[in-house]
N, C-alpha and C positions, 0 to 999 in steps of 0.2 A: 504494500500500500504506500510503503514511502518514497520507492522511486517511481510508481504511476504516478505520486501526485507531486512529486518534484519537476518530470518528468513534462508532465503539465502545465505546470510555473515556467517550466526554462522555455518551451515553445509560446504560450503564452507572453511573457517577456517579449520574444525575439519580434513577432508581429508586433506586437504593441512599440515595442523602441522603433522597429521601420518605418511604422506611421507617423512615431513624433519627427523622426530623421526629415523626413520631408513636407514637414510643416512647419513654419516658422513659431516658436514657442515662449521667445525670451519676450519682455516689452520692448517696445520701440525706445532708441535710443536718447538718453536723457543729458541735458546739461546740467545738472544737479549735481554734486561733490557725490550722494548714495542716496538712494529712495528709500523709502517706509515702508514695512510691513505692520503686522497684526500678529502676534502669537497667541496661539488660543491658549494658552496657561494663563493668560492676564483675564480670560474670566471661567476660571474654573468655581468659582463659587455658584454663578448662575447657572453653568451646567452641571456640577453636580442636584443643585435643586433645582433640574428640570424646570428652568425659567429660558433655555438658549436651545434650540436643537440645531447638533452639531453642523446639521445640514446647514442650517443658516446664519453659522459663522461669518464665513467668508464674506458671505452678500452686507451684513453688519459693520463687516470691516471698512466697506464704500460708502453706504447707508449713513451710516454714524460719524464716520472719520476721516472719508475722503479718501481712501487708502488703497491700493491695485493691489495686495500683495498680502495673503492669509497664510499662516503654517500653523498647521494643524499637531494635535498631541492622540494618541491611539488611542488612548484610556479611553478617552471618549466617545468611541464608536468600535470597541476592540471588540466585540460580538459581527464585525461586517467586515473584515479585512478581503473575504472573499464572496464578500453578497455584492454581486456586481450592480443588480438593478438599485442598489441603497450608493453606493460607491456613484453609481450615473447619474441618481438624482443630486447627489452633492457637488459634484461636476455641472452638471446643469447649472445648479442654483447660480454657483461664483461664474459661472460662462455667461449667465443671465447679465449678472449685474458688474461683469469689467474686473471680476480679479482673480490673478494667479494662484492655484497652490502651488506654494513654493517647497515643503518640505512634510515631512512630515516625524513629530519627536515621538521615538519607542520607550519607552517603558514598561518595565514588567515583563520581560521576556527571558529572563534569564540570565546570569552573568558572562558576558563573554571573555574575561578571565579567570571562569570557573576553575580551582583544582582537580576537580574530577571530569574526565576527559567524556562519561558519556553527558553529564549535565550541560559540559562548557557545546559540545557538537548539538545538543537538543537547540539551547540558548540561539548557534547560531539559525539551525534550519527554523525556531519561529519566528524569525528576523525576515526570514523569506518573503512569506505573507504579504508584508508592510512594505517590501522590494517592489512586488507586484501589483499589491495596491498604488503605489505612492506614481509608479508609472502611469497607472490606469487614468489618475487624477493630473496628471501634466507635473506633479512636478522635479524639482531634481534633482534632489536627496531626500532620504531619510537621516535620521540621527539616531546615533544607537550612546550606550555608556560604555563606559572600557572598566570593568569594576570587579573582583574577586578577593579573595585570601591567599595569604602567602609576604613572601619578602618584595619589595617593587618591582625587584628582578624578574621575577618568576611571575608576577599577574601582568608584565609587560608583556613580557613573551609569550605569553598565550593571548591575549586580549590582542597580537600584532595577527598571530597568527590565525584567532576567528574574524578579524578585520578583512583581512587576504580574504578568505572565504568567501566573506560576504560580498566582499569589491567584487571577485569573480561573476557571483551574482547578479551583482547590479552591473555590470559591465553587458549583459548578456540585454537588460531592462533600460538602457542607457540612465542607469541613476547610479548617482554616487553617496558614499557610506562617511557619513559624518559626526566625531568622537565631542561632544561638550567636556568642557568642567565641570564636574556635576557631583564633586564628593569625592574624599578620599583621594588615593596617588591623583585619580585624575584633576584634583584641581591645582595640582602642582606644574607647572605649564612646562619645565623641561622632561618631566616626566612624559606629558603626553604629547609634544615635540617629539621626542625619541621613541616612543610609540608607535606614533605615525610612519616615521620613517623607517622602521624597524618591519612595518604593516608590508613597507615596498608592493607598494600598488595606484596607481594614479588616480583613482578611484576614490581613495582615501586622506582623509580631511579634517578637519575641524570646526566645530563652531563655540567661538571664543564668547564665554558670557563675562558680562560685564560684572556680574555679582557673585558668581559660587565659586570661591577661594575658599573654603576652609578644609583644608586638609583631614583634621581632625579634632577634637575639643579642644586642642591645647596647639595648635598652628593654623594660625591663615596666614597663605601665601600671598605677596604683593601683588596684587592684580593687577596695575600697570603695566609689573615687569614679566606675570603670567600672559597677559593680553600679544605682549609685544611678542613672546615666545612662539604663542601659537598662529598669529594672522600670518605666517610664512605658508601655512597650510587650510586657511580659511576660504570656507565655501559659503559660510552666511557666518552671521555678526549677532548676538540675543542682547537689545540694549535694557540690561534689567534695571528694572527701578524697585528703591520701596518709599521711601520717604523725601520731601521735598519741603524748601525754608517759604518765605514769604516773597523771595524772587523769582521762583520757580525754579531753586535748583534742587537738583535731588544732593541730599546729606552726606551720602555715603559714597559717590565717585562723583571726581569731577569729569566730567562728561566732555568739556573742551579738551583736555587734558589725555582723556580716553580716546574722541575721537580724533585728536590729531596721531597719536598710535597706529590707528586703523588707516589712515588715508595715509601717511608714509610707508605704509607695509604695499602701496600701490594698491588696495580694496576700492572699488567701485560699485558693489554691490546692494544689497538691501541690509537694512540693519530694522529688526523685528522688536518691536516695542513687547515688551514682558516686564508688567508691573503684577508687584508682588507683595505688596504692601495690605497694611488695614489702617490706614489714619484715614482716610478718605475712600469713596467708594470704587468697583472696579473701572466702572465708567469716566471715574475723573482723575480716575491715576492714566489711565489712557490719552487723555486728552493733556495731562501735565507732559506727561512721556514725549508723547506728539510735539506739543509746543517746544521743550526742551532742545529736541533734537530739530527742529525745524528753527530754532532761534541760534543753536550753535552752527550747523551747516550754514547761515548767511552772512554771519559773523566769518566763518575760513571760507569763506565765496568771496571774501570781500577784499 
């Protein structure tokens, strides 16, 4: 049953990436320093209480905030990874209303620096799924964690070596396989610098969040000099927010500071607003987030 239905995925895949091959898929090109996305983790409280249906994310992200550009989190629709007609309405919706899915963030699949060799190979093949989905929906990565037990040695080199796997994968899907900071080794940014490269696959990547450095209870790593480590390898950008002063900046990173990081590492791409906060509601940490980054892009425009 698991190579019929791997089997299926990898054919599946290969049509489906021929068809994006020869349709133009990226947005038209912009004079803007990077464009805005939308991360659906900035309202996961509404979707947990079924106040948001994931389907209409995306369309919310234009709706609400002017925005081309939705990334999507599984949790939220991880009963559908291969219900295609739930998968095409979701397509539909963001096709309706002018916005890209750009990615989409896994969770909960398993450690792909698992110790144990059949959990770490499960981990990668349910990553598949979300390969195949994430083409299905145009866009062009997924994200996975790089996360297990052991010395950093030893969860590198396995997290390099289910990375390869997956890239293989997405290679077949033309999507590419991309590591956050998101806890532990990986929020140590030379650690998952050498990770990557260790992955040896062009496939694989990163997305640099502006907020998850803490290594463990007792170290957070510089996120500047994390940031700066990993955009050599960056495929999208998470501008996390939680808190913000009375000029509208957020407390916790300077975000000039941050984004001129990003724009010397040569990044042009989208940078996904993910607030994360509770002083203010999800709606208006988005809209801060927004402003933020739209006040500092015309500040270095300028």
């Amino acid at each position: 049953m698991r190579t019929d239905r791997r089997s299926f995925l990898v054919g599946l895949g290969s049509t489906i990436a021929l068809g994006r091959r020869m349709e133009e898929t990226m947005p038209p090109p912009s004079t803007d320093l990077f464009k805005i996305s939308l991360a659906e983790w900035s309202l996961h409280r509404a979707l947990r209480a079924g106040e948001l249906d994931p389907r209409d994310f995306a369309p919310l992200a234009r709706k609400e905030y002017g925005l081309d550009g939705a990334e999507h989190v599984n949790t939220f629709f991880k009963d559908h990874a291969t219900d295609f007609e739930y998968l095409t309405d979701m397509k539909k919706r963001a096709d309706d209303a002018g916005v890209r899915s750009l990615l989409i963030m896994c969770d909960a699949e398993g450690e792909l620096g698992d110790a144990d060799d059949a959990a770490r190979r499960k981990a990668v093949e349910n990553h598949f799924r979300w390969i195949a989905a994430a083409c299905f929906l145009g866009c062009h990565s997924i994200r996975v964690n790089a996360a297990g037990t052991g010395t950093p040695e030893e969860v590198s080199k396995r997290a390099a070596d289910s990375l390869h796997r997956l890239c293989e994968m997405g290679e077949r899907y033309d999507i590419n396989v991309i590591v956050e900071n998101h806890g532990g080794y990986s929020s140590n940014g030379a650690w998952l610098a050498a990770t990557i490269r260790a992955a040896d696959h062009p496939r694989a990547g990163t997305l640099p969040d502006f907020g998850n450095f803490r290594v463990s209870e007792k170290e957070e790593y510089d996120r500047y000099k994390g940031i700066a480590e990993m955009m050599p390898f960056a495929r999208s950008v998470s501008a996390k927010s939680h808190d913000f002063d009375g000029a509208g900046n957020e407390t916790h990173t300077d975000y000039r500071k941050m984004l001129e990081i990003v724009l010397e590492a040569g990044y042009r791409g989208y940078l996904g607003i993910e607030y994360e906060g509770d002083g203010v509601s999800e709606r208006e940490g988005i809209r801060l987030t927004k402003a933020l980054l739209e006040r500092v892009r015309e500040e270095l425009s300028g």
